[in-house]
C-alpha positions in Angstrom: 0.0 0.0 0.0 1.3 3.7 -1.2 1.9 5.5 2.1 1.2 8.7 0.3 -2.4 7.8 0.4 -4.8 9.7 2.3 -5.2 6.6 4.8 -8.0 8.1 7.1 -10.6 10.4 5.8 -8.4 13.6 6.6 -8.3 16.9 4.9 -4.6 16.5 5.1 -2.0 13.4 4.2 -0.4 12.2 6.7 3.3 12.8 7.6 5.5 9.9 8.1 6.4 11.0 11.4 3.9 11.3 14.1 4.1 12.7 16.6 3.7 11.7 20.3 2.4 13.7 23.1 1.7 12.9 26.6 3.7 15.3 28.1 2.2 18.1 26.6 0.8 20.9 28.7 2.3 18.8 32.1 6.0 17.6 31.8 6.3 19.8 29.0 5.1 23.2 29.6 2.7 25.0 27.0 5.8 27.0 25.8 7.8 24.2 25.2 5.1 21.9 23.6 4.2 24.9 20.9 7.9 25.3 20.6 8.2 21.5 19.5 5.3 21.3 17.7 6.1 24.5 15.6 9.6 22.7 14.8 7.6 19.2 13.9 5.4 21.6 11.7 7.9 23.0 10.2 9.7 20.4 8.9 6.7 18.6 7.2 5.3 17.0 10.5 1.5 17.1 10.3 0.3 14.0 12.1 -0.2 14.1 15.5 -1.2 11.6 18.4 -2.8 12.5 21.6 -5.1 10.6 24.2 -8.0 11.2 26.4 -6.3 9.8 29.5 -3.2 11.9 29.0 -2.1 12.9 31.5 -4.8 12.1 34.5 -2.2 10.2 36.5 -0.7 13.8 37.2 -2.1 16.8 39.8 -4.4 18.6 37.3 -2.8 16.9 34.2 -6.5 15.3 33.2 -7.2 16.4 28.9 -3.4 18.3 29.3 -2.2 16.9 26.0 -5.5 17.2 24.2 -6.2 21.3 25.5 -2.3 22.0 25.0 -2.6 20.5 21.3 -5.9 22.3 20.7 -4.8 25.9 21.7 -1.8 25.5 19.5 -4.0 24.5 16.3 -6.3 27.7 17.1 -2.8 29.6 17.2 -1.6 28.7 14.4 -5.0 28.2 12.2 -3.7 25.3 11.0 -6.7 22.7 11.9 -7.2 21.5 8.4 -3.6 21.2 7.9 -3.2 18.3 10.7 -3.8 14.5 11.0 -5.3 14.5 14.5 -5.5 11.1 16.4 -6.3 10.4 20.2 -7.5 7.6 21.8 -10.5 7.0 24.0 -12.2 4.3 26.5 -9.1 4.3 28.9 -9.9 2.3 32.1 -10.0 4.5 35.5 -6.3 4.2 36.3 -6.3 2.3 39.3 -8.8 -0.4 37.6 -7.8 -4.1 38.1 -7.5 -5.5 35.3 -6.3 -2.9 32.8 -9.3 -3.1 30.4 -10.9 -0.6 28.3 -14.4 0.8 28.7 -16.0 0.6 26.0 -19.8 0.9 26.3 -21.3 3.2 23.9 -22.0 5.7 26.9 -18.2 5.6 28.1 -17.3 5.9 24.5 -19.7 8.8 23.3 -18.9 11.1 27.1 -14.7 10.6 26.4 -15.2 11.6 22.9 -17.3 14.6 23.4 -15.0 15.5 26.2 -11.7 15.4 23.5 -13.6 17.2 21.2 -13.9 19.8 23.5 -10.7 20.0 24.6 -9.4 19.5 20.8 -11.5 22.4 20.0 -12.5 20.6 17.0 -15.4 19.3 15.5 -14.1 15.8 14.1 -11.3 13.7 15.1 -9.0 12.6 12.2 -8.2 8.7 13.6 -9.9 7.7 16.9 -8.1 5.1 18.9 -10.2 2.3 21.0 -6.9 3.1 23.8 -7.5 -0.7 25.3 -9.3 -3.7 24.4 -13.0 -4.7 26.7 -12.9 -8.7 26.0 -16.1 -9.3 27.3 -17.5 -6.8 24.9 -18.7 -8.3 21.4 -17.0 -6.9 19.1 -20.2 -6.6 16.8 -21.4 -3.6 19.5 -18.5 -2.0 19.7 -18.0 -1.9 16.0 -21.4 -0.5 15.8 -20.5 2.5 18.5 -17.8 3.6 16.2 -19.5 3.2 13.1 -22.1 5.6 14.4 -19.9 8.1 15.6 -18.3 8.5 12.2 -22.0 8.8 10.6 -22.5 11.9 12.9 -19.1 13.4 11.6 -17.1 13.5 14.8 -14.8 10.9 14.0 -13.4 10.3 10.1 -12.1 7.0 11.2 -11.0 4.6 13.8 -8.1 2.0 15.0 -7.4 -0.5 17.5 -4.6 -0.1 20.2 -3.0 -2.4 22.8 -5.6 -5.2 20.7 -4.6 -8.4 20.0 -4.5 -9.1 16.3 -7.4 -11.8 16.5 -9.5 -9.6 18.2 -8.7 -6.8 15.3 -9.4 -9.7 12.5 -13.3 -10.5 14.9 -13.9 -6.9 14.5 -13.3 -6.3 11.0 -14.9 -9.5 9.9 -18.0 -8.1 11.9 -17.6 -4.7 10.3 -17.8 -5.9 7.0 -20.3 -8.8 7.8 -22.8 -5.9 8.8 -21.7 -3.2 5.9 -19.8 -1.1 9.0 -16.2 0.4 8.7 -13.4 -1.4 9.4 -10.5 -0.2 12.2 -7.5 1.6 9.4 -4.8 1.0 11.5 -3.2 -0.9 14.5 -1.6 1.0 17.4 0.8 -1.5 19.2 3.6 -1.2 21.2 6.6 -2.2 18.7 10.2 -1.3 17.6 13.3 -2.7 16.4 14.1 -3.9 20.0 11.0 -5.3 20.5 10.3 -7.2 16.6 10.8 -11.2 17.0 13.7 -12.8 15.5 12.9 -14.4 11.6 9.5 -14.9 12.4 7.7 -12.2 14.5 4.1 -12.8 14.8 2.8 -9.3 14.8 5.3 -8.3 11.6 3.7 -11.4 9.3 0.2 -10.5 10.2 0.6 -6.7 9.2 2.4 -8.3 5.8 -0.4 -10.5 5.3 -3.4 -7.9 5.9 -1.3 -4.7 4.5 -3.3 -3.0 7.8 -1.1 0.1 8.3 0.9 0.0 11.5 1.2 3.1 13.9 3.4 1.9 16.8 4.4 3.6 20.1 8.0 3.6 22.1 9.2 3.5 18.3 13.0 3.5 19.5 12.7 1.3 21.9 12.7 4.4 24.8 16.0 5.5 23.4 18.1 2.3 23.3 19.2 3.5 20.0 19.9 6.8 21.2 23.0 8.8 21.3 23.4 8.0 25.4 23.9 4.3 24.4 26.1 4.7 21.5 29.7 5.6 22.8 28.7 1.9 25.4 28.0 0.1 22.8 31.6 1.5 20.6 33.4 0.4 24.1 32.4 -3.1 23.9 29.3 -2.8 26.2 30.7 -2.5 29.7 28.4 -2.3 32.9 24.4 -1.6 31.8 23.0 0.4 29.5 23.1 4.2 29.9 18.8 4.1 28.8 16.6 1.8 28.5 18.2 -1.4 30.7 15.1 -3.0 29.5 16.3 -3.4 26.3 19.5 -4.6 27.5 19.2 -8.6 26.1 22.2 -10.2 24.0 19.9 -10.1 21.2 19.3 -6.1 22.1 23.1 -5.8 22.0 23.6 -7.2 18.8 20.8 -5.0 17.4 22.1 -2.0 18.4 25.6 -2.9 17.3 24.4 -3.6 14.0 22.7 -0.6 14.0 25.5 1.8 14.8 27.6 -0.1 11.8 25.1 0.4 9.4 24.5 4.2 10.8 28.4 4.4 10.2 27.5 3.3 6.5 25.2 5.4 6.1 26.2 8.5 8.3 23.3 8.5 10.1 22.3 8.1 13.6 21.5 4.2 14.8 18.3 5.8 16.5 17.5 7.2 12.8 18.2 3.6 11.5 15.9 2.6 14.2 13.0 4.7 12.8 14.8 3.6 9.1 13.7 0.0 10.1 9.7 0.4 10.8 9.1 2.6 7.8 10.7 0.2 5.5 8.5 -2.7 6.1 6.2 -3.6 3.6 3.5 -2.1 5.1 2.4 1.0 5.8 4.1 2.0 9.1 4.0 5.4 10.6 6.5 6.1 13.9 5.2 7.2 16.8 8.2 9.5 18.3 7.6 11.4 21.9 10.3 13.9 22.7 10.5 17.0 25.0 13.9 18.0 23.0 14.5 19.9 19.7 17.4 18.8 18.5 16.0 14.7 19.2 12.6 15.9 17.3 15.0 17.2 14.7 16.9 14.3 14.2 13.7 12.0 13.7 12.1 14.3 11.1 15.8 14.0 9.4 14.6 10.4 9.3 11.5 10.5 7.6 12.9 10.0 3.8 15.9 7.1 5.2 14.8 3.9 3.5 16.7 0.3 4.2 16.8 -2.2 1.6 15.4 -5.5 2.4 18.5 -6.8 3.3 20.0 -3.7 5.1 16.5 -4.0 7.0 16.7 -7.5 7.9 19.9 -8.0 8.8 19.2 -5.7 12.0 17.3 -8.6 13.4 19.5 -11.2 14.0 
């Protein structure tokens, strides 16, 4: 699938890049959030990802993200320019298990509360934020489906779902003559991807569904703090993201400074390199509170890897 295409019922094409926001308007003041997303703007950067939930599990951080993003649109006058995407039907953050909420009730008040704080009247590509397994699919389906006939929502996506709960849903979507979900939201990156065979890569190959993943580099294992460790022959932990640090991680990220040598580029831009040169559609998620990080991923957005380049990251 062209990744040019105007994948979700937008005014506007989506960038490559998209960009990630849950500090915004806590962790990252207003200043500095219309700072970075001038600078994403600027560069191309249209696509933006948000949340309902971000960021309640702060003191007065509740719809942050969402208000911060809609005061810079009005700003800027912009709104038909962007690719807005949040997510809704976030459990209460202290529920047990970590489920969605889903009923068309809980669905309809957290989307009329980010439209609110959006200041919009339509949301680009809505996220179901969580799965509800006890929920049939065919009702949830429908709640979407009539949201989107009203007009405040061009399209919707699954994230944190399982990919056989994403194939029941479509398969009831199309069984009843309903939208499908667009794209999948998962939580995927080079140091995450199986081996040869990773489950969740063959299934996007097989169905072509577009691919819109969070923690894209792998919460800066192939950043510049790791980079000088790994030249040094990995001594003591990582310098970020220990959780990364596997044998396998190692030998990723080793790879990935070589090929960054190649290429003189960054390993956390050969990172990003690897996702969009799948064979499907695949559109980074990058969160950053730092200009010159933002600018280096945007630098990223036209790096392709050849097949073999790509693969041979994996091993």
């Amino acid at each position: 699938m062209d990744k040019s295409v105007n994948l979700f019922g937008s005014k506007a094409t989506p960038s490559p890049i998209c960009l990630g926001s849950v500090g915004f308007g806590t962790d990252i003041s207003q200043e500095k959030s219309f700072e970075l997303l001038d600078a994403f703007s600027a560069q191309g950067g249209n696509f933006i990802d948000t949340a309902h939930v971000y960021a309640a599990w702060l003191d007065g951080g509740t719809g942050a993200s969402e208000r911060t993003i809609g005061a810079w649109m009005r700003a800027r006058g912009n709104r038909d320019q962007m690719v807005i995407a949040t997510k809704g039907g976030h459990c209460p953050l202290d529920a047990k298990p970590k489920e969605g909420r889903l009923s068309r009730d809980d669905l309809d008040r957290h989307l009329s509360e980010s439209l609110e704080r959006l200041g919009v009247e339509s949301i680009d590509l809505y996220w179901l934020h969580l799965d509800e397994l006890a929920r049939p699919v065919d009702e949830i389906m429908e709640s979407l489906a009539a949201f989107k006939e009203s007009g405040r929502i061009k399209s919707y996506g699954a994230s944190n779902w399982s990919t056989e709960r994403i194939q029941q849903a479509n398969a009831s979507a199309k069984a009843h003559g309903l939208g499908p979900f667009v794209a999948n939201q998962p939580w995927w990156s080079l140091g995450a991807v199986g081996n040869s065979s990773d489950p969740l890569r063959d299934w996007h190959q097989a169905s072509g569904l577009p691919m819109i993943p969070y923690s894209s580099q792998s919460n800066g294992y192939f950043g510049d703090a790791n980079v000088q460790w790994a030249r040094d022959g990995f001594n003591g932990d990582a310098p970020v993201a220990n959780s990364f640090d596997t044998p396998l991680g190692r030998r990723r990220l080793r790879r990935a400074v070589d090929l960054g040598d190649e290429k003189g580029v960054r390993p956390s831009q050969i990172a990003l390199a690897f996702l969009m040169s799948q064979s499907f559609p695949v559109f980074p998620i990058i969160g950053t509170g730092d200009l010159e990080h933002l600018q280096s991923a945007m630098d990223a957005a036209t790096l392709r890897l050849t097949e073999t380049e790509r693969d041979s990251l994996l091993g």
